[in-house]
C-alpha positions as CSV (number, residue, x, y, z in Angstrom):
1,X,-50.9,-38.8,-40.3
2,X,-48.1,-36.6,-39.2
3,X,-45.8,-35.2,-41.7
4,X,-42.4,-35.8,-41.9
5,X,-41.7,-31.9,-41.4
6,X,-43.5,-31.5,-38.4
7,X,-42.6,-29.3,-35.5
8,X,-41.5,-32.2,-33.3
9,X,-41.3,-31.2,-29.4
10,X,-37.3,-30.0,-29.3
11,X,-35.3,-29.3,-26.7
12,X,-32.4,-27.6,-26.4
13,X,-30.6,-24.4,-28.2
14,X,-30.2,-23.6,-31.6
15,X,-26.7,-22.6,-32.8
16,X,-28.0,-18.6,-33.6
17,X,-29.7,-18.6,-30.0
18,X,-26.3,-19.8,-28.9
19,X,-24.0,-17.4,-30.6
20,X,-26.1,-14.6,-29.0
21,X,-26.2,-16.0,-25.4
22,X,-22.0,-16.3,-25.8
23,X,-22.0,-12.7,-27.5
24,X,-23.6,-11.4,-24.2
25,X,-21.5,-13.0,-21.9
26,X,-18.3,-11.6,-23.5
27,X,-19.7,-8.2,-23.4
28,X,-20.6,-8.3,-20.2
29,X,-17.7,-9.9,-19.2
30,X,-15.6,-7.7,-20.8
31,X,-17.0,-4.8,-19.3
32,X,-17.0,-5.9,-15.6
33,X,-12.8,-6.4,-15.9
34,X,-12.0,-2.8,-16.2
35,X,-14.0,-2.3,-13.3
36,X,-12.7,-4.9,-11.1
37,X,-9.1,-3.4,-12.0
38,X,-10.4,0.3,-11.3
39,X,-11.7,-1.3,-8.0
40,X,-8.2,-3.0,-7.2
41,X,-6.3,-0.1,-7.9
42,X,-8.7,1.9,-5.7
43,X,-8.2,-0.3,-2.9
44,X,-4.4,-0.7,-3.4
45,X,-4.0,3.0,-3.4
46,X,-6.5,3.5,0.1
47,X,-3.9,0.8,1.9
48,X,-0.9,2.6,0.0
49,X,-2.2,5.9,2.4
50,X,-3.1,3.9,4.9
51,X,0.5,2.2,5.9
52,X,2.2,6.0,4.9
53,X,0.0,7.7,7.3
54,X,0.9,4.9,9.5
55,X,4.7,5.2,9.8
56,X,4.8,8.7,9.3
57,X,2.5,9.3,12.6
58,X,5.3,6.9,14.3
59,X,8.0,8.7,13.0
60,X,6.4,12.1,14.1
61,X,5.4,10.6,17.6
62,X,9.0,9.3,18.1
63,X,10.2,13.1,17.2
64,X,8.0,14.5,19.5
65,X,9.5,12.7,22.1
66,X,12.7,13.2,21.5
67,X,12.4,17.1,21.0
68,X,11.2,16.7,24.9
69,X,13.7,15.0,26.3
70,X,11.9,12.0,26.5
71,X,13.8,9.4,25.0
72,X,17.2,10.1,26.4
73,X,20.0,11.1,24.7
74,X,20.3,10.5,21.1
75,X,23.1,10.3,18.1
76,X,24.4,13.8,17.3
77,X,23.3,13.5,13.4
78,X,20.2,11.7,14.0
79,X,18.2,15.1,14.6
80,X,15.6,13.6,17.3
81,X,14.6,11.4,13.9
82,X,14.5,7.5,14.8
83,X,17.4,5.6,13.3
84,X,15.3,3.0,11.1
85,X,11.8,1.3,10.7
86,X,13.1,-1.4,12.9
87,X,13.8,1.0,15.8
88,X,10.7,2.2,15.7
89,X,8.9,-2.0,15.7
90,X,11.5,-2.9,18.6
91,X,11.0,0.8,20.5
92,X,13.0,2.5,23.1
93,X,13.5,2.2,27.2
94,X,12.7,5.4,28.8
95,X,15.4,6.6,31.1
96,X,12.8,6.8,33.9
97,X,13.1,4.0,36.7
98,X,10.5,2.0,36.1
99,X,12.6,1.2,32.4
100,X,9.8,1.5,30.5
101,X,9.7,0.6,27.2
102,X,7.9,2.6,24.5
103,X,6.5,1.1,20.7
104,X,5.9,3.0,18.0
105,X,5.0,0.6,15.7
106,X,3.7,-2.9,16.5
107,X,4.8,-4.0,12.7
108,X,6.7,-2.8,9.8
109,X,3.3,-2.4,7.0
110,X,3.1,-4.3,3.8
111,X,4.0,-2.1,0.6
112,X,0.5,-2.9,-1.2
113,X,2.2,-2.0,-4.4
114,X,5.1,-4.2,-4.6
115,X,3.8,-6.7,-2.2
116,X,7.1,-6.8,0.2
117,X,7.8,-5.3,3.9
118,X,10.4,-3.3,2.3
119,X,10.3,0.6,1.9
120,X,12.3,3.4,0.6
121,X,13.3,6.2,3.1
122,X,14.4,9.6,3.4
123,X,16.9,11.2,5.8
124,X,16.0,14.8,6.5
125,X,19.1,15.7,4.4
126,X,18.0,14.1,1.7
127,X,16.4,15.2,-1.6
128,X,12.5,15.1,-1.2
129,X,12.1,13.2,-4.4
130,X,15.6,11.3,-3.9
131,X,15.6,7.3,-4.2
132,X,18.5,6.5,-2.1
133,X,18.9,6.8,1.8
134,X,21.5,8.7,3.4
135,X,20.9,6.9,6.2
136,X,21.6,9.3,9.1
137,X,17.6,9.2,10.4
138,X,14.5,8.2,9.2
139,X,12.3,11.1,7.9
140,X,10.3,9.7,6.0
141,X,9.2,6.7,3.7
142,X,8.1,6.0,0.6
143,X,6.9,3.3,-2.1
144,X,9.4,1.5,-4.3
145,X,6.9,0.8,-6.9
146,X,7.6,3.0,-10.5
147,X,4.0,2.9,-11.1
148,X,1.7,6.0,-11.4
149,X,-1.4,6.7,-9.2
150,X,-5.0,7.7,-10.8
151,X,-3.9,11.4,-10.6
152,X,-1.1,11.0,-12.6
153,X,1.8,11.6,-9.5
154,X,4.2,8.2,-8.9
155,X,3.1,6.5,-6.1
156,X,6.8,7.2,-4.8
157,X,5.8,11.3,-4.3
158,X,2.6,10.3,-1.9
């Protein structure tokens, strides 16, 4: 006869083996979500150069034409600079005959850290570090986001 407090065949957990297998998971867990946030802001930041280098090799291309003659004739105050991001998306007609017309960018970028198509810019009589736009020419662009990157600079001094 089998006793009452026989090993019967069981299935399943016990509570302890439980409490460990949950204890586990939430280390685990809670170690991979610094990481995925290190690996975010990572990618963030490599699009963040990305769309800069972007514009800013429009902007430079647009000058370069303009300092030979290229472009036609421009505003006085402008300084060869294009006037804004848009003028550089819709581009200019060459005053050649064939009226060609020249892009310089096929798309204003997405801002990867605030998530909208709108930058900050800089006129080349502007403060480097200034946050409003004289808006004479475009010389340059920069984040709106307050944030700060892994180095430690805001992502508005990139």
């Amino acid at each position: 006869m089998r006793s009452v407090f026989a090993k019967r065949n069981r299935r399943g957990l016990t509570l302890i083996e439980l409490i460990v297998a949950f204890t586990v998971l939430l280390v685990l867990s809670s170690l991979a979500v610094p990481l995925a946030r290190a690996r975010l802001r990572a990618d963030r930041e490599r699009e963040l150069r990305r769309a800069l280098a972007e514009v800013r090799k429009s902007i430079d291309f647009y000058k370069d034409l303009c300092d030979a003659n290229r472009l036609g004739p421009q505003k006085a105050d402008t300084n060869c600079y294009p006037e804004s991001l848009e003028q550089l998306v819709k581009g200019i007609k060459l005053p050649d005959a064939n009226g060609t017309q020249v892009r310089f960018l096929r798309h204003i970028p997405r801002d990867p850290m605030t998530g909208s198509y709108e930058w900050g810019m800089r006129s080349d009589r502007d403060d480097p570090k200034s946050t409003s736009w004289g808006s004479q020419c475009l010389f340059d662009i920069y984040t709106k986001s307050t944030e700060k990157g892994s180095d430690g600079t805001p992502y508005s001094e990139w």
